[in-house]
Residue frames as qw, qx, qy, qz and C-alpha x, y, z in Angstrom:
[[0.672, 0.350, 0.165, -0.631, 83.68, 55.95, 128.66],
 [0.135, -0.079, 0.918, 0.365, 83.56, 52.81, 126.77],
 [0.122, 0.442, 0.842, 0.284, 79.88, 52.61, 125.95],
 [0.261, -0.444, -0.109, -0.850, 77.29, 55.71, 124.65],
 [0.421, -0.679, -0.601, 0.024, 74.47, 56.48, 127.71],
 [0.246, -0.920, -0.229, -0.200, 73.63, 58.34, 130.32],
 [0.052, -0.864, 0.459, -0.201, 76.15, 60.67, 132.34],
 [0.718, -0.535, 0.420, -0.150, 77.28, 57.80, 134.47],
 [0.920, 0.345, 0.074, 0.168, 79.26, 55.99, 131.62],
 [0.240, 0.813, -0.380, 0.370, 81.83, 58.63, 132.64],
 [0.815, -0.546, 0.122, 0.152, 83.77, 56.92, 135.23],
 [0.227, -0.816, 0.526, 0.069, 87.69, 57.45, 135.94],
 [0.983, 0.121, 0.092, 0.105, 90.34, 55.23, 134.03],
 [0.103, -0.786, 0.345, 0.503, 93.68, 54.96, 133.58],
 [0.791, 0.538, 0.174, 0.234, 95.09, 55.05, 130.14],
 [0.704, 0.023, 0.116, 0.700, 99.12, 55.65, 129.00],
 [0.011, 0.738, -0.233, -0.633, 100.40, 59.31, 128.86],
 [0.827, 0.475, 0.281, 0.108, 100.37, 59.28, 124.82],
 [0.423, -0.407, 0.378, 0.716, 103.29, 60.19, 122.88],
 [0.075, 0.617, -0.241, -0.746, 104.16, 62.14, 120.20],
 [0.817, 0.351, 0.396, -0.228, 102.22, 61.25, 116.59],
 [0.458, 0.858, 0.079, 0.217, 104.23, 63.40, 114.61],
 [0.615, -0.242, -0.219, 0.718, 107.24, 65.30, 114.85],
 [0.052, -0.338, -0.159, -0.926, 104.95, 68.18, 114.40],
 [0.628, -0.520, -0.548, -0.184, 102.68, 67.27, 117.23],
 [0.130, -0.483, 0.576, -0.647, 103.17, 68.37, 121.14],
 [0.437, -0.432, -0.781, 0.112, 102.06, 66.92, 124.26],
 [0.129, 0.540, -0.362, 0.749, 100.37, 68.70, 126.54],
 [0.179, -0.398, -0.791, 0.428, 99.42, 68.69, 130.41],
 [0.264, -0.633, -0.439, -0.581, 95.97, 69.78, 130.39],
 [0.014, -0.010, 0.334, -0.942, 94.81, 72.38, 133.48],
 [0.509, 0.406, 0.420, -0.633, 91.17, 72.54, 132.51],
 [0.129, 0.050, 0.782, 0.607, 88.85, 71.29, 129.91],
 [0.497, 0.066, 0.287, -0.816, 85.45, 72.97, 129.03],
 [0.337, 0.331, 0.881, -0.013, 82.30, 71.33, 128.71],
 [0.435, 0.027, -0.460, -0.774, 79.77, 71.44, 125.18],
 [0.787, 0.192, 0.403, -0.425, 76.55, 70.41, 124.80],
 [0.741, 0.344, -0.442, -0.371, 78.27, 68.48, 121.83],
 [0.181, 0.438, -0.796, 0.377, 80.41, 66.35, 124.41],
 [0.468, -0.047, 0.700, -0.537, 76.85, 65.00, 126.08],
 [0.873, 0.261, -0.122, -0.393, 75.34, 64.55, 122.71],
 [0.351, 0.506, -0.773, 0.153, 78.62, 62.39, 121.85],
 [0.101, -0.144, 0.836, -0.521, 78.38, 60.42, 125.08],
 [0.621, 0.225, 0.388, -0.643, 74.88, 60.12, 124.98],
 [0.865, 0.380, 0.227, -0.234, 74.68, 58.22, 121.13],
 [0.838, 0.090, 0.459, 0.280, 78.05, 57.72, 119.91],
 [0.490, 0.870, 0.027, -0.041, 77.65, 60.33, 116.97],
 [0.238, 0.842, -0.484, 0.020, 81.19, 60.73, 115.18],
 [0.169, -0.510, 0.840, 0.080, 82.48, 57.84, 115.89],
 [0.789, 0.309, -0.325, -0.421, 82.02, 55.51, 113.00],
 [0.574, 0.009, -0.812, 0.101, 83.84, 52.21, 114.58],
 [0.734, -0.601, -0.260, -0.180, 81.68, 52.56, 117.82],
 [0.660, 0.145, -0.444, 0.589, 85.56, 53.43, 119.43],
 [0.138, -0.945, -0.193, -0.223, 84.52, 55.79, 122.20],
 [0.668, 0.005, -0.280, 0.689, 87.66, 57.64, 123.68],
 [0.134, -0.573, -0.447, 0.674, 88.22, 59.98, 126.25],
 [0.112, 0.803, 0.473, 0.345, 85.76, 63.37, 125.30],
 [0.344, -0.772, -0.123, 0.520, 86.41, 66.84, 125.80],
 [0.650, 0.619, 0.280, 0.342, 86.89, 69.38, 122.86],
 [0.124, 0.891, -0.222, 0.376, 88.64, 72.62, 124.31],
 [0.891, -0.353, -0.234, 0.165, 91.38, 72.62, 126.24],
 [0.123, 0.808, -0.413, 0.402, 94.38, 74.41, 128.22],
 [0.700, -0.667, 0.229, 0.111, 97.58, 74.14, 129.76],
 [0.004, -0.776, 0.510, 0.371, 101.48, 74.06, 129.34],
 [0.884, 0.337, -0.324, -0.021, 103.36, 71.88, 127.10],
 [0.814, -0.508, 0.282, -0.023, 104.95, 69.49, 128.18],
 [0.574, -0.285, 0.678, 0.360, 107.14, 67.92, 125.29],
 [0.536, 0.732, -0.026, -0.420, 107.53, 68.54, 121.30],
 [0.922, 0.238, 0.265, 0.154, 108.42, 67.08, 118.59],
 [0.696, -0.268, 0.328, 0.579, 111.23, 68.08, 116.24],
 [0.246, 0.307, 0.523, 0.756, 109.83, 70.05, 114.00],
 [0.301, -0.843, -0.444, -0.030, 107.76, 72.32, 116.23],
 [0.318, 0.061, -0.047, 0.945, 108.83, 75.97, 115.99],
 [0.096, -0.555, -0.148, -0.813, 106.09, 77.64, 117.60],
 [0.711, -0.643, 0.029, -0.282, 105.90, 76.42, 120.99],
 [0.298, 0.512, -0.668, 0.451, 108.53, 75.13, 123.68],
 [0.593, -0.477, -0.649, 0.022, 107.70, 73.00, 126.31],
 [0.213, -0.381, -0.396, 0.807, 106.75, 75.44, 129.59],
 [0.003, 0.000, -0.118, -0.993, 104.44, 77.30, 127.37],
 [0.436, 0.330, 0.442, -0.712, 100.85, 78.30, 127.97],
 [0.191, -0.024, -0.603, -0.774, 98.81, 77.24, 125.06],
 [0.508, 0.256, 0.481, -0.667, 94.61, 77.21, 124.80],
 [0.071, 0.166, -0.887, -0.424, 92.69, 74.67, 121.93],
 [0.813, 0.152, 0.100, -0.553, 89.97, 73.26, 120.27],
 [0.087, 0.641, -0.759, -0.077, 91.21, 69.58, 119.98],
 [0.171, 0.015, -0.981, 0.088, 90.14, 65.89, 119.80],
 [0.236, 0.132, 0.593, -0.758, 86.96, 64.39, 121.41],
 [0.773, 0.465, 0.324, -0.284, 85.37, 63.34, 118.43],
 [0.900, 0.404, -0.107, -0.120, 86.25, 60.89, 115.85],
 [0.877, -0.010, -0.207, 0.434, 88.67, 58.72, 117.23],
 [0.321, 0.502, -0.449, 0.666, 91.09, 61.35, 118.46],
 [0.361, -0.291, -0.672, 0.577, 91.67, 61.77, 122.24],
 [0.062, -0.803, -0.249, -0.538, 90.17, 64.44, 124.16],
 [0.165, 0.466, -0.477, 0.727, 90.82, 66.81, 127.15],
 [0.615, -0.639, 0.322, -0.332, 89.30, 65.43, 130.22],
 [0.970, -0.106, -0.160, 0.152, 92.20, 64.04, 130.95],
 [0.616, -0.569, 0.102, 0.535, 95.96, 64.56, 132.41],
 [0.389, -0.447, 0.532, 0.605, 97.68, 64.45, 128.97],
 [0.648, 0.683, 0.264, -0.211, 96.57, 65.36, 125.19],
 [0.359, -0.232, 0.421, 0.800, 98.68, 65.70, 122.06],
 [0.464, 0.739, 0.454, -0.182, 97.94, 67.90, 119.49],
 [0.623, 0.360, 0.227, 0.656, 99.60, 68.93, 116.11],
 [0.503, -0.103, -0.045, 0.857, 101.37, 72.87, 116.33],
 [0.011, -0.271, -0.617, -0.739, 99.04, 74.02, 114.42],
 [0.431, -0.473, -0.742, -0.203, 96.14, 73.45, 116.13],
 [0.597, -0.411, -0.474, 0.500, 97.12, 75.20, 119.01],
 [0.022, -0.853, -0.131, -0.504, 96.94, 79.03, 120.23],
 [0.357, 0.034, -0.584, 0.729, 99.10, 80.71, 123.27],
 [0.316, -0.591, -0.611, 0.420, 97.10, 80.96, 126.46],
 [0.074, -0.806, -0.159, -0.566, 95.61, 84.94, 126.82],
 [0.271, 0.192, -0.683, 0.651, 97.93, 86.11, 129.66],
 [0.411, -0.173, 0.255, -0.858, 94.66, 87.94, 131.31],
 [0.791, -0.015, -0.466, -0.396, 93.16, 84.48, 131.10],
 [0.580, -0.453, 0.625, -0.261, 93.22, 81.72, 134.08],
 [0.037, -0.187, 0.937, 0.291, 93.75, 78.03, 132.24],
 [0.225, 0.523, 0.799, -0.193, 89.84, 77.51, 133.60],
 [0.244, 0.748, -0.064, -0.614, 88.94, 80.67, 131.59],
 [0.186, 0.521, -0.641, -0.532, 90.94, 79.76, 128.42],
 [0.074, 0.080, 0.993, 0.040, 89.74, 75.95, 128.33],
 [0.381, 0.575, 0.655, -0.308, 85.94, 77.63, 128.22],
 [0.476, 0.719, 0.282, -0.420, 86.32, 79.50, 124.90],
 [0.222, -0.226, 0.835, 0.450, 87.79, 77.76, 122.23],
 [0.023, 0.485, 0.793, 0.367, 84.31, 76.04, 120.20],
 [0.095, 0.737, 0.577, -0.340, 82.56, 79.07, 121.52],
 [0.023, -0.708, 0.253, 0.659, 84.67, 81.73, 120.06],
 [0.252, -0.168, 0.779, 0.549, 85.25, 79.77, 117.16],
 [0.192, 0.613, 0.765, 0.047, 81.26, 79.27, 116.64],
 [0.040, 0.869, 0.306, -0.388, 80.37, 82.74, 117.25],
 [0.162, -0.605, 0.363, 0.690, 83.09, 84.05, 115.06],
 [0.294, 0.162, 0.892, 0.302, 82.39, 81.49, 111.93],
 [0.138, 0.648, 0.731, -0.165, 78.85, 82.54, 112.50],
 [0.137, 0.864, 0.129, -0.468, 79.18, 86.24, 112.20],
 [0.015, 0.755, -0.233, -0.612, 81.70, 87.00, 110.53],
 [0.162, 0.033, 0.825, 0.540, 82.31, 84.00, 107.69],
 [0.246, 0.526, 0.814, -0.014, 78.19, 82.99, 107.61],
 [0.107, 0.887, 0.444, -0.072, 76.30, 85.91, 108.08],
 [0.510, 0.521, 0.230, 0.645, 78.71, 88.74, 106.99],
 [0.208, -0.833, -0.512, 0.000, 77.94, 90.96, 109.58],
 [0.487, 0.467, 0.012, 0.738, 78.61, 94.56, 109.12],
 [0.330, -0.135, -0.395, 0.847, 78.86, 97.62, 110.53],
 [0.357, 0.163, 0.338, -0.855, 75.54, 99.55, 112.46],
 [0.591, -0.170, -0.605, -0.506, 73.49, 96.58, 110.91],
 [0.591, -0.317, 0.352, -0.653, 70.91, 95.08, 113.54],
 [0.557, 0.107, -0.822, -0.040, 71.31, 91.63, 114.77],
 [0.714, -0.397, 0.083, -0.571, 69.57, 89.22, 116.91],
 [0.435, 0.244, -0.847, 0.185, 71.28, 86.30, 118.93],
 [0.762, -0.476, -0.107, -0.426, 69.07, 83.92, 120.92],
 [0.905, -0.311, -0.173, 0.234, 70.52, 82.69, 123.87],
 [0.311, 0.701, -0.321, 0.555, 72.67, 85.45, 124.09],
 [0.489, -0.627, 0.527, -0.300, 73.73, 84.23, 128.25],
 [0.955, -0.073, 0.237, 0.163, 74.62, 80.67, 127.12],
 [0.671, -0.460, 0.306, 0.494, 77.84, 79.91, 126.05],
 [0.388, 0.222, 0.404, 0.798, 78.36, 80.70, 122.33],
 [0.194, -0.945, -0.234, 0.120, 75.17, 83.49, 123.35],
 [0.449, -0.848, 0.001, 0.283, 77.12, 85.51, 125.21],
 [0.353, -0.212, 0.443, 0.796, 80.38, 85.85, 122.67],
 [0.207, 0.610, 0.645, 0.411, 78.16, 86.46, 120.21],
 [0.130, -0.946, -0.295, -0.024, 76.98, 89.50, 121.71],
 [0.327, -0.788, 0.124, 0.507, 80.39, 91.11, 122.01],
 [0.194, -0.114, 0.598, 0.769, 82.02, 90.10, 118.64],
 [0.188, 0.742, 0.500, 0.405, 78.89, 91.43, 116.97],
 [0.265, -0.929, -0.011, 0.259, 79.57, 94.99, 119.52],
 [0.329, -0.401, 0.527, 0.673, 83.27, 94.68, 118.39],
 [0.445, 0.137, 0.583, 0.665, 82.42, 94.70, 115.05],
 [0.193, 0.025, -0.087, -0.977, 79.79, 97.78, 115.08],
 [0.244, -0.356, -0.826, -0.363, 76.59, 95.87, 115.07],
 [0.622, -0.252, 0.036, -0.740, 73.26, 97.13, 117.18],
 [0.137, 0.091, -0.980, 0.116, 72.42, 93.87, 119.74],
 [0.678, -0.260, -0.001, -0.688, 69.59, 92.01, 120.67],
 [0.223, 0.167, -0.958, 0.060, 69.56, 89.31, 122.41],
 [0.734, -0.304, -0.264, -0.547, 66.90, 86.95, 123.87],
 [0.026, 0.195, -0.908, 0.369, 67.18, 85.48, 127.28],
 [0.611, -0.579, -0.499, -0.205, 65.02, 83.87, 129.91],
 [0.486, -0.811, -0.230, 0.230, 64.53, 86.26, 133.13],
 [0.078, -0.991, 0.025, -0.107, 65.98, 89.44, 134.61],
 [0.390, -0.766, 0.360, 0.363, 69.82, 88.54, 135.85],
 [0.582, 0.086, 0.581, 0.563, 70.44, 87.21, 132.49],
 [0.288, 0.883, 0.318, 0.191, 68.98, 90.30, 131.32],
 [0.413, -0.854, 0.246, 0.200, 71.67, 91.94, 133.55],
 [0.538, -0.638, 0.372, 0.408, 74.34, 90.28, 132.42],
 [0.502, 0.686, 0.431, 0.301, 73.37, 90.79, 128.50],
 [0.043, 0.993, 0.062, 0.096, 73.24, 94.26, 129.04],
 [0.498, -0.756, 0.311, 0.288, 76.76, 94.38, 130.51],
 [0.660, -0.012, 0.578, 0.480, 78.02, 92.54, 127.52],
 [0.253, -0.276, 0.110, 0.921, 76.57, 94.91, 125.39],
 [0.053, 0.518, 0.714, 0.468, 73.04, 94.29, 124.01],
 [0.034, -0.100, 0.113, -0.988, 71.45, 97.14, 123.55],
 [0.631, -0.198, -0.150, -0.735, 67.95, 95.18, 123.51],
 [0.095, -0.181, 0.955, -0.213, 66.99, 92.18, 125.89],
 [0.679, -0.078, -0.385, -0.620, 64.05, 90.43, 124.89],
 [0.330, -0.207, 0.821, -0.417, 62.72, 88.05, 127.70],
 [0.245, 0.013, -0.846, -0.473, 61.36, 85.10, 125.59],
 [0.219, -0.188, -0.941, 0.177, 59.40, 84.00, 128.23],
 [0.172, -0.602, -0.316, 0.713, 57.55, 86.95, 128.84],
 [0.339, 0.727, 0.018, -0.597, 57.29, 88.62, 125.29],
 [0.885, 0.216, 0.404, 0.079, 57.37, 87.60, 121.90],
 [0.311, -0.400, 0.342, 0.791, 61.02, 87.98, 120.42],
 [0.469, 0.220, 0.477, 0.710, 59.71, 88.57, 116.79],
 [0.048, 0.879, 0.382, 0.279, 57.20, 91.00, 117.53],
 [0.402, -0.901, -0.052, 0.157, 59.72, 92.68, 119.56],
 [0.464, -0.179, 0.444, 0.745, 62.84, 92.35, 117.25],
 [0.242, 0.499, 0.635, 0.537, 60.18, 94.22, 114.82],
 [0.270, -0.930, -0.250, -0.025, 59.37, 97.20, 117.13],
 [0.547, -0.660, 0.208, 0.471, 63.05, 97.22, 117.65],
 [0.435, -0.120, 0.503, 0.737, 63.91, 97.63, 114.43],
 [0.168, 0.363, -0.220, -0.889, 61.50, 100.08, 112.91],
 [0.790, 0.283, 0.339, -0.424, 58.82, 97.07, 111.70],
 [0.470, 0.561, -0.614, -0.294, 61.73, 96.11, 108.83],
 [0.986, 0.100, -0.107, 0.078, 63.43, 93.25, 110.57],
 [0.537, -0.673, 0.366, 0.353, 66.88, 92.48, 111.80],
 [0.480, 0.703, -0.445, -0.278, 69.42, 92.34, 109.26],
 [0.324, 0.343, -0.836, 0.282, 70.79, 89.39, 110.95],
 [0.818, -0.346, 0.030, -0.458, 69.21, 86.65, 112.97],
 [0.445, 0.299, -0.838, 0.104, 71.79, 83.91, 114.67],
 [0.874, -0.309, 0.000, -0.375, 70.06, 80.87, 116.26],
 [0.230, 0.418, -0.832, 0.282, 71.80, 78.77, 118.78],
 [0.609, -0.070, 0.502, -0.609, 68.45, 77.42, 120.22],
 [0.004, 0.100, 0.969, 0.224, 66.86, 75.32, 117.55],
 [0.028, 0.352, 0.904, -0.239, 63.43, 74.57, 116.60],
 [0.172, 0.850, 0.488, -0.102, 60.38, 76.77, 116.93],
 [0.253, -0.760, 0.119, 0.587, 62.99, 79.60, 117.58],
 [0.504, -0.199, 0.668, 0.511, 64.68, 78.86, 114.69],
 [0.132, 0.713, 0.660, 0.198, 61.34, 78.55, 112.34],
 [0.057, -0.921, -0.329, 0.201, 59.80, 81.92, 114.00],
 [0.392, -0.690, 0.074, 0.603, 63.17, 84.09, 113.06],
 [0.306, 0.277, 0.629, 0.659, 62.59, 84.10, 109.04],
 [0.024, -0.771, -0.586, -0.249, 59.74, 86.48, 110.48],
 [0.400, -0.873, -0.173, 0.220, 61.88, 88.58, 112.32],
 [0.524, -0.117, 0.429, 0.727, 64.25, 89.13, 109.70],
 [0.208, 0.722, -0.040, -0.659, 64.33, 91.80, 107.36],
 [0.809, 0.548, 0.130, -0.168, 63.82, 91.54, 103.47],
 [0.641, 0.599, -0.364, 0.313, 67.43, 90.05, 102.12],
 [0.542, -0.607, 0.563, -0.144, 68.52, 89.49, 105.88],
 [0.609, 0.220, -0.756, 0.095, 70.72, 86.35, 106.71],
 [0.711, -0.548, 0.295, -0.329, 69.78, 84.06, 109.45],
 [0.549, 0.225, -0.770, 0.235, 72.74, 81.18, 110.29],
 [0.652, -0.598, 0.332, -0.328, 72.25, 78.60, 112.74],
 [0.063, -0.509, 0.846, -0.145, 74.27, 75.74, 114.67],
 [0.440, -0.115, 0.823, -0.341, 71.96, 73.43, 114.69],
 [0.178, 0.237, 0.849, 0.438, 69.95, 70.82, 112.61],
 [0.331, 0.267, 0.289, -0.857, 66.78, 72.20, 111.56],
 [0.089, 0.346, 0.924, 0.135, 63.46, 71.26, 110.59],
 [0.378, 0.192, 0.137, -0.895, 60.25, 73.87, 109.54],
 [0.449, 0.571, 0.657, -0.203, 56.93, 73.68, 108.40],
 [0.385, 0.456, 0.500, 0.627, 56.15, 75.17, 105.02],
 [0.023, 0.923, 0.265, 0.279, 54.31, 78.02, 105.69],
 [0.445, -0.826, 0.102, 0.332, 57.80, 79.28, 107.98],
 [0.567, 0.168, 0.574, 0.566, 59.85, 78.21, 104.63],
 [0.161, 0.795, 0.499, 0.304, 57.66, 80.30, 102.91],
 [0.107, -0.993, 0.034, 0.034, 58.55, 83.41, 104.58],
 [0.532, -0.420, 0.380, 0.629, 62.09, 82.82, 103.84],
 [0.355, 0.131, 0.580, 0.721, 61.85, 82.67, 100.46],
 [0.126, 0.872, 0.419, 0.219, 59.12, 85.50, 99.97],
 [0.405, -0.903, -0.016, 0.140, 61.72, 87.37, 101.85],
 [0.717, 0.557, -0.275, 0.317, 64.67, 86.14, 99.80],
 [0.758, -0.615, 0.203, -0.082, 66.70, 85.00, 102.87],
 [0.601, 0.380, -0.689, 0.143, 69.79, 83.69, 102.97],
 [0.878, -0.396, 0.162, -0.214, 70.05, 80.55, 105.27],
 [0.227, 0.749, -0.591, 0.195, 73.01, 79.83, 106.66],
 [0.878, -0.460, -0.106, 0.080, 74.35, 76.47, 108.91],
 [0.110, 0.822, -0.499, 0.252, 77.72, 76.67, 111.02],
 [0.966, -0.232, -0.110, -0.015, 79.13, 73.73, 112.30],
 [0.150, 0.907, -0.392, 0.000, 82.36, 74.24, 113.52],
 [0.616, -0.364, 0.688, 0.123, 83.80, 70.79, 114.46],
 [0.714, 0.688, -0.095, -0.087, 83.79, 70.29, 110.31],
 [0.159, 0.773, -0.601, 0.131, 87.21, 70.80, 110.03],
 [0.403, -0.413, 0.805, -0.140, 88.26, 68.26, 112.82],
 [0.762, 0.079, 0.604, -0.221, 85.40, 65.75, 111.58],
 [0.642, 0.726, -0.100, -0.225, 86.76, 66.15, 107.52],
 [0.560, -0.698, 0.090, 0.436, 89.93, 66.16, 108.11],
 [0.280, 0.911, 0.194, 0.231, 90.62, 69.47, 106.75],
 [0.588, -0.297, -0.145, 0.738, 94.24, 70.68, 108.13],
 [0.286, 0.297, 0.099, 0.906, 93.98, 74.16, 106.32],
 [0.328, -0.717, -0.310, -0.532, 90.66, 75.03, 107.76],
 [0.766, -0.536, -0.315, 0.163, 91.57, 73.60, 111.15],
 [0.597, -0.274, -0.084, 0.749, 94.54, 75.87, 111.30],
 [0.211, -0.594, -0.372, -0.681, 92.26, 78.76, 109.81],
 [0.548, -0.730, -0.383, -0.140, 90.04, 78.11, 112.93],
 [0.713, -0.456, -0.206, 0.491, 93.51, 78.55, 115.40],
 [0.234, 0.326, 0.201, 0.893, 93.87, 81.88, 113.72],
 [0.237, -0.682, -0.314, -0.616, 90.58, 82.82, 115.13],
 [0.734, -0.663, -0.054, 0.135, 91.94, 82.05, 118.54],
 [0.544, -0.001, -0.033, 0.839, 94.70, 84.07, 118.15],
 [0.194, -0.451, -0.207, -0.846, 92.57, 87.17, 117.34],
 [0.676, -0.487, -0.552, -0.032, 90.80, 85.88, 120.07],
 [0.666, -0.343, -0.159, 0.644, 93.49, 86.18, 122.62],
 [0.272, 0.260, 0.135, 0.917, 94.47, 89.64, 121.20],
 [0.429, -0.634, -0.190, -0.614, 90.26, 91.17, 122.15],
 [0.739, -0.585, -0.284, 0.176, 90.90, 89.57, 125.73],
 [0.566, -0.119, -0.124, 0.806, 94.24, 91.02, 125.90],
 [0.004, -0.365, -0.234, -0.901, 92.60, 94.48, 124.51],
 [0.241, 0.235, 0.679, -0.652, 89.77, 93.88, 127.46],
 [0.542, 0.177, 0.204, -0.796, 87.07, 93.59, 124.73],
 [0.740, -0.112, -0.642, -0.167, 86.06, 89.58, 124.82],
 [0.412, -0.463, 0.582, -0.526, 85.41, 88.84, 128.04],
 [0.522, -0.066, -0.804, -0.277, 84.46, 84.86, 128.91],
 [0.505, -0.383, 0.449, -0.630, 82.11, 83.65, 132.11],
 [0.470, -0.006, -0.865, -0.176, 82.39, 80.45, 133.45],
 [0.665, -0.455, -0.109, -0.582, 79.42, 79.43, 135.60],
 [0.699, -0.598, 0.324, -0.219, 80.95, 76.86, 137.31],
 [0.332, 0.547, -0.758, 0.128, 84.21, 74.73, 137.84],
 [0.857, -0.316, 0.300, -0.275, 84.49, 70.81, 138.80],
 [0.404, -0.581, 0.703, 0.077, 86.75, 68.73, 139.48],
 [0.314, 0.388, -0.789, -0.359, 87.73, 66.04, 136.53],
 [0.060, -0.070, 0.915, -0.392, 86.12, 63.41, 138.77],
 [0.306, 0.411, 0.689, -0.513, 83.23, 64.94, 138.45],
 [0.057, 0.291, -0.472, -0.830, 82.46, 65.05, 134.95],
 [0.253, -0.393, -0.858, 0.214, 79.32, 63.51, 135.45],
 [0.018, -0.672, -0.567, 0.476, 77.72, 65.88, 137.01],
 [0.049, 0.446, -0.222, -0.866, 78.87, 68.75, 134.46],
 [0.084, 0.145, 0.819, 0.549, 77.10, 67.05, 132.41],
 [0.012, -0.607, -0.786, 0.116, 73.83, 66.54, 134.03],
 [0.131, -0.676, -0.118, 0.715, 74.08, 70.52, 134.36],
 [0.046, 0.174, -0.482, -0.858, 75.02, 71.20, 130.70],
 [0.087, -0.412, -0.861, -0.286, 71.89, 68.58, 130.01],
 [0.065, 0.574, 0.644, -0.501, 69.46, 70.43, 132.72],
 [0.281, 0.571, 0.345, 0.690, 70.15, 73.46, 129.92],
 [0.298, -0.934, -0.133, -0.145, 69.45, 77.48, 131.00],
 [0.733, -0.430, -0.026, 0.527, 73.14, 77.88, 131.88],
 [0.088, 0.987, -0.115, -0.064, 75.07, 81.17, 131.67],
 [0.187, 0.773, -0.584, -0.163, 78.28, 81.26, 129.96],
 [0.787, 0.190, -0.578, -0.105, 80.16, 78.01, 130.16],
 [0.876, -0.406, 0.214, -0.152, 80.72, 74.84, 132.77],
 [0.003, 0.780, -0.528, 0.337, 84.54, 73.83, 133.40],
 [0.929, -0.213, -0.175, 0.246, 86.50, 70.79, 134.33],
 [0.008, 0.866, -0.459, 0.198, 89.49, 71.45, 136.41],
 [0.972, -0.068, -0.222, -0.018, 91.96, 69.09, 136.16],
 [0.459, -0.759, 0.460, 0.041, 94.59, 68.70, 139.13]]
């Protein structure tokens, strides 16, 4: 990718195997990289990159190491490791053969994990975790709502809020994403399309409100969920937002706390403590997969070549769990 636009600015190139920045840095050979919907926005206008450099894209990533520096005493080259890494602001990223990334930064691979598995839930886990557990605080047998609870950060959401004792709701669109909610563990599915989530997060909760409201949609959704909160609730979203007054207004008659969660902060600050914070949460991570309770679904796997098209797919939107590059 050398210039922002539409999917087709992806096109195959080659560029040097990179070497080591640091002697706290690895290299590795990437297996799989997932696709975000921040990785089309990126591509699409540029964002984060403040000399207009665009380099390869691709924020999560797995596979083994290949080669380490001297001062790297937690990995060994042959080892599994899984990452959130590069892909915005000037660093490399992972659709590609080869990535380096500092020791730190890095998490060992969940054995019960495939590389295409482990490469899809880095920025999700990391979002969903941020969200609950830093933003919104969320305790035990309080009642949360997570829209989009089948898309990719969705769908964690809905288990680390189960793992942590919470009541679920989630809001899809249609019946097999109602299915495969329910399996994750919401105990309510609210079909947006079909019923209106706040009057129905308000029937579900006894007419109070959720205690918790986490928006990964944007927008109206976003607006409408200060009404479906409970007095002294917390709603955190991921995204930019914009209301009208009179949805303002019910926050603050409601004393709300409004949260945002942005997890590529860290990378885009550089912040090294936070950023090695975050690889903590993918360690705990790994540990609920290993324990069988985090599960990840990727919807579909393509071939590096075709990164391109994952896009067009992430763009088309309505996707369940997360979309996968596999790189040979």
């Amino acid at each position: 990718m050398t210039i922002p636009g539409e999917p087709d600015v992806l096109r195959p190139a080659e560029i040097p195997v990179p070497g080591l920045p640091s002697s706290s840095h690895m290299r590795v050979r990437l297996h799989a990289a997932g696709i975000n919907p921040i990785d089309t926005k990126l591509r699409r206008n540029g964002t984060y990159y403040p000399d207009r450099s665009l380099p390869v894209l691709g924020c999560d990533g797995a596979g083994v190491v290949d080669a380490v520096g001297g001062s790297v005493k937690r990995f060994r080259p042959g080892d599994e490791v899984y990452f959130f890494q590069g892909g915005i602001g000037g660093e490399q990223g992972n659709y590609a053969q080869y990535v380096t990334i500092h020791e730190e930064y890095a998490a060992a691979k969940p054995a019960r994990l495939t590389f295409t598995e482990a490469a899809a839930l880095p920025l999700v886990l990391i979002t969903a975790w941020e969200a609950l557990h830093d933003r919104a605080q969320l305790r035990d047998r309080q009642r949360i709502l997570i829209h989009a609870g089948a898309g990719g950060v969705g769908h964690v959401a809905v288990q680390l809020a189960r793992n942590a004792g919470a009541q679920v709701a989630a809001t899809v669109s249609g019946e097999q994403k109602a299915v495969f909610v329910r399996s994750l563990g919401a105990e309510q599915v609210i079909d947006y399309r079909r019923q209106d989530f706040v009057q129905a997060a308000l029937d579900w909760s006894d007419g109070e409100g959720v205690d918790v409201s986490f928006d990964t949609v944007g927008g109206a959704t976003f607006c409408r969920s200060f009404a479906a909160t409970r007095v002294y609730g917390r709603i955190v979203t991921i995204l930019q937002t914009a209301c009208e007054a009179d949805a303002l207004k019910t926050a603050r008659l409601r004393n709300q706390s409004i949260s945002y969660e942005l997890m590529l902060a860290p990378q885009l600050l550089g912040m090294h403590e936070a950023r090695c914070a975050q690889c903590r949460i993918l360690e705990r991570g790994a540990q609920l997969i290993e324990q069988g309770a985090l599960r990840v679904t990727v919807s579909r796997v393509l071939p590096l070549a075709e990164a391109a098209e994952a896009h067009r797919l992430i763009e088309a939107g309505h996707t369940t769990g997360k979309i996968v590059l596999s790189i040979e």
